[in-house]
N, C-alpha and C positions, 0 to 999 in steps of 0.2 A: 541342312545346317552344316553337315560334315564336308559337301562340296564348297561351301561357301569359306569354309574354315581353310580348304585344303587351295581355293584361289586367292584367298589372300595371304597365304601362305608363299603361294608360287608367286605374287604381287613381290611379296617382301623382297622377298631373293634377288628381283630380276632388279629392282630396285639398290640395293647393296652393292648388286654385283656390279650395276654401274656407276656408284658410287666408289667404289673400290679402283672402278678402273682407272675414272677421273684423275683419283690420288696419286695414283700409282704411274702413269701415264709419264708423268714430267721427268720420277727418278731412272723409269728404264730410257728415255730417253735421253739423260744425263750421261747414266752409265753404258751405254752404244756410242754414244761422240766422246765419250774417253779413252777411246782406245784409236780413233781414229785424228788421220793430220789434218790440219791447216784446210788444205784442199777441197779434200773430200768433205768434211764439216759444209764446208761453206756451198758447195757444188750440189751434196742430197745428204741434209740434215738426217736424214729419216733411214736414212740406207744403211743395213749393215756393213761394219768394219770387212775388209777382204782377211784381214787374221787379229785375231786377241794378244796384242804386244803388248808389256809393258813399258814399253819408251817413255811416254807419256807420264806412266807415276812414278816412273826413277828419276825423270827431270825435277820432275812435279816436288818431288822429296827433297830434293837437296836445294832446289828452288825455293822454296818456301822457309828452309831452316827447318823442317817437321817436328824434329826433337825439341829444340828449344819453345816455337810456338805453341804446342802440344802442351808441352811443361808448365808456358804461360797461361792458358786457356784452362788445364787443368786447376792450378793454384787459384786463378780468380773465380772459378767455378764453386770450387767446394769451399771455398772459405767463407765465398758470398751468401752461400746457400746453407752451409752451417749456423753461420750468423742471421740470418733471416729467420730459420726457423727456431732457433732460441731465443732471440731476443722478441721474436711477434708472439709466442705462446705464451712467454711471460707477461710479455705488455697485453694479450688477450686477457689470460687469468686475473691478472692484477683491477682489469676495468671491472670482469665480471663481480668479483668477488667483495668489490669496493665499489660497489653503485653511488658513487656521489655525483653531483649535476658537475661539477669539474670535470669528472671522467666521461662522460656524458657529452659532455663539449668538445672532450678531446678527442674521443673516437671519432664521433660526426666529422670533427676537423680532419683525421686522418681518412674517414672515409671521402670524404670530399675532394681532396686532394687526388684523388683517383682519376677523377676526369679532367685536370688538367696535362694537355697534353707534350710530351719532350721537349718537343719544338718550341715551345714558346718559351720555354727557361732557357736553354741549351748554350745559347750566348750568354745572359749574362753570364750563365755559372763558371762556363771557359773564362770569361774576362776575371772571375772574382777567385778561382781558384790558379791561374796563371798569377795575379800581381802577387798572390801568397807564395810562390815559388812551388804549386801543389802538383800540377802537370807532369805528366812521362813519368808516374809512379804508377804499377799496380795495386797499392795501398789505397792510393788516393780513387783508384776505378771501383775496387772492393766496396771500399768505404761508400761511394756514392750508389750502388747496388744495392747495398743493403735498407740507405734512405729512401732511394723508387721503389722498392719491392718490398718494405715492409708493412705497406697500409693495407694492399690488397691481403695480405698472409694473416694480420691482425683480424682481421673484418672476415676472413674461412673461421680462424680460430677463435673467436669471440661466440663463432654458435656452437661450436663443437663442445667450448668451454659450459655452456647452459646443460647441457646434457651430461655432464659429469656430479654423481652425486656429490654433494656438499658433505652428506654424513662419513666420506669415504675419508674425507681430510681431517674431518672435527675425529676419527676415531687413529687418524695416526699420529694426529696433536696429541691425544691423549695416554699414546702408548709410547711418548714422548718425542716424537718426530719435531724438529725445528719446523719453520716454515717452508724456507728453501728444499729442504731433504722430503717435506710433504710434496711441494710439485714433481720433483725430480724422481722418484718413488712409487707415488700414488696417481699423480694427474698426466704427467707429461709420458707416459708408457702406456696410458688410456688412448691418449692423441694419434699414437704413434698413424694409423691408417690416413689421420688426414696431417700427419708430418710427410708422409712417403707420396703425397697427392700435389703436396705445396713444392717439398723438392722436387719433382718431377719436371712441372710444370717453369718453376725458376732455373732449373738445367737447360733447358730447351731453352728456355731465352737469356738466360747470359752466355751460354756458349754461343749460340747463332747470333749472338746480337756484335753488330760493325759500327753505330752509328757513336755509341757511347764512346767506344774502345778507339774508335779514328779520330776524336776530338783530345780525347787525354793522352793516347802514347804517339810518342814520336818518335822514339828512340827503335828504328826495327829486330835490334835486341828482346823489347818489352812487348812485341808484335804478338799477339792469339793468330789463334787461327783464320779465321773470317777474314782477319786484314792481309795476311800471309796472302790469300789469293790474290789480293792487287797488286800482287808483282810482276801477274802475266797483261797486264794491262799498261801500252805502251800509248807513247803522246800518238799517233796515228793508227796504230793496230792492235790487236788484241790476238793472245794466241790462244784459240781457242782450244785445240788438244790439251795442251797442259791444266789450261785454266779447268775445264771437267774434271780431269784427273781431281786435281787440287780440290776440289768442291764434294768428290766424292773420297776423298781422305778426310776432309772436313767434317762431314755429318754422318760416316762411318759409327764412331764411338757412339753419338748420342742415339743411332738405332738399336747398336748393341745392349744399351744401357734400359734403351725402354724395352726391349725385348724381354726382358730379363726381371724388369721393376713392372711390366703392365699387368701384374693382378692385384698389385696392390694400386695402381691407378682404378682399376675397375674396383676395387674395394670402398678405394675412398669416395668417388661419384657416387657408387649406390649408397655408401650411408649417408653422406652431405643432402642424396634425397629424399631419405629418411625424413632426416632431421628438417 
């Protein structure tokens, strides 16, 4: 038994580890043709740089605008994700706690909504919030973030919500807590595990995400990051040194960020499998 434990053991490992490599594979790859030119990129992808220069991400910096786009990327980031996860706990709590067939319908609806996919809105929505004058706002990208990403964040927090005792709020009603001051108090600092699981997750894709952000801004002022890279992309050529650089300034932050937030990602997983 104890062999059998200790070859599935060694199974595991060899498994992971090629798993790991898989992953990992594309970023060192990334970061090897960032430091290298035009040439060489294109001649032996795979070949070490002959020296670690920064050329590449000084370009890469001032090309892109970094400060401003960064600024950008940041602001729709955390506002989208602020607003996502208070307004979905709320609108969670409120279903749970008020089981009427109305709410009943609405969830279904908002879960439903789930599967349809960008693509298929993406024009009208360009057509109906351009003739509004709404376009080449970060307000107006916010805003529509927090309408795509609020159903799936409703529908985490709608179980999480079932597993919060009910007697925890009827006892700070009682000790006078308004409503409001009951979630914010007693329920939504319950949450907090699958709060830090939902922003995680919405981090990693409105920062990484191009498709939304290239449709609404136009102004290269109003530019995030992701779109900042399409500068190194020319009507006949693409420069590839820079454009890596630029990619690995890119998603820089959001490594640091899970680095740093992945135990409370691994928190929220194991209880979501709890639950």
């Amino acid at each position: 038994m104890t062999g059998k434990k200790a070859a599935s053991a060694v199974l595991k490992f060899i498994v992971l580890t090629v798993v790991l490599i898989l992953f990992i594979v594309p970023f060192v790859f990334l970061l090897i043709n960032s430091f290298k030119e035009n040439v060489a990129i294109t001649s032996n992808p795979l070949a070490l740089p002959d020296s670690f220069k920064l050329a590449n991400y000084t370009y890469a910096f001032d090309k892109m605008n970094y400060i401003d786009a960064f600024a950008n990327s940041l602001i729709i980031t955390v506002l989208g994700v602020m607003c996502i996860s208070l307004f979905a706990s709320m609108t969670a709590h409120y279903f749970v706690r008020n089981n009427t067939r109305f709410n009943q319908y609405t969830f279904l609806l908002m879960v439903a909504s789930m599967i349809i996919p960008f693509q298929a809105i993406m024009i009208p929505l360009v057509k109906i919030y351009g003739s509004l004058d709404l376009l080449n706002s970060k307000w107006s990208l916010i805003y529509m973030y927090i309408g795509f990403g609020s159903s799936l964040a409703v529908f985490i927090y709608h179980g999480f919500v079932k597993g919060v005792p009910k007697e925890l709020e009827e006892a700070a009603l009682i000790d006078g807590c308004t409503r409001v001051q009951t979630f914010f108090r007693i329920v939504f600092p319950v949450l907090m595990p699958t709060t830090a699981t939902i922003s995680i997750l919405n981090v990693l894709w409105i920062w990484n995400d191009f498709l939304l952000p290239s449709l609404i801004l136009v102004d290269p002022e109003q530019r995030t990051l992701p779109l900042s890279t399409y500068n190194f992309y020319g009507t006949y050529t693409v420069d590839y040194g820079p454009l890596m650089a630029s990619l690995v300034l890119t998603i820089f932050p959001v490594i640091i960020i899970y680095l740093f937030a992945q135990k409370y990602i691994i928190r929220g997983v194991m209880q979501g499998s709890i639950k």
